[in-house]
C-alpha positions as CSV (number, residue, x, y, z in Angstrom):
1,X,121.4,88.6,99.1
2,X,119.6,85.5,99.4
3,X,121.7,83.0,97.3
4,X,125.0,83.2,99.5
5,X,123.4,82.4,103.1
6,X,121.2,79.5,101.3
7,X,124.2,78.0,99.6
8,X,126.3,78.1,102.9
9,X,123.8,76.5,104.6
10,X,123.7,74.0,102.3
11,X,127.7,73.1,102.0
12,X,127.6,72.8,105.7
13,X,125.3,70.1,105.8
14,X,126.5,66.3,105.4
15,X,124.6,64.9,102.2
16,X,124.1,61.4,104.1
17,X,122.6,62.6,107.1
18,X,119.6,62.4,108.5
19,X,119.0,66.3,108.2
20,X,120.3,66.4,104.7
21,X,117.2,65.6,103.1
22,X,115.4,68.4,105.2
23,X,118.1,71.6,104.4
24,X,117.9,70.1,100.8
25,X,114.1,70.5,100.9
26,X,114.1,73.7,102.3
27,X,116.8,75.1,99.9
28,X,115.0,74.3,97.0
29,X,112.4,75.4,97.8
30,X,113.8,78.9,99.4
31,X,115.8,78.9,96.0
32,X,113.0,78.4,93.7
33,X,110.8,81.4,95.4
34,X,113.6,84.1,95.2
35,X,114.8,82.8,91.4
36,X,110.9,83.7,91.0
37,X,111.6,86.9,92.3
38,X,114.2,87.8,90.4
39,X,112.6,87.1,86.7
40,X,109.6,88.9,87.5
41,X,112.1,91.5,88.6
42,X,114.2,91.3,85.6
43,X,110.8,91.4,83.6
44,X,109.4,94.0,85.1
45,X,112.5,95.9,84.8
46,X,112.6,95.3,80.7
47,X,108.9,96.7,80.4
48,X,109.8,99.9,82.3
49,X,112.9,100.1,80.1
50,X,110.9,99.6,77.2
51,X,108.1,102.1,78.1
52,X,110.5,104.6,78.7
53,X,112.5,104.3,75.6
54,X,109.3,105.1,73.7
């Protein structure tokens, strides 16, 4: 959902230009707050697994 418009963004963007370093900066740290997101997901989702296995 988020991954796919962040990394297309990204591919489009020359490396050596002078807006590089800006969509870099902005994917990382885009990228870093959902990857967040999904392991407190994917935790969250084991505990409720777990309390209703017991």
């Amino acid at each position: 959902i988020f991954n796919v418009p962040l990394n297309n963004t990204l591919a489009a963007v020359d490396p050596a230009s002078a807006n590089g370093g800006a969509v870099w900066a902005t994917y990382l740290r885009d990228w870093v707050m959902w990857n967040h997101v999904r392991t407190i997901t994917a935790i969250v989702a084991l505990a409720c697994f777990i309390v209703a296995w017991r």
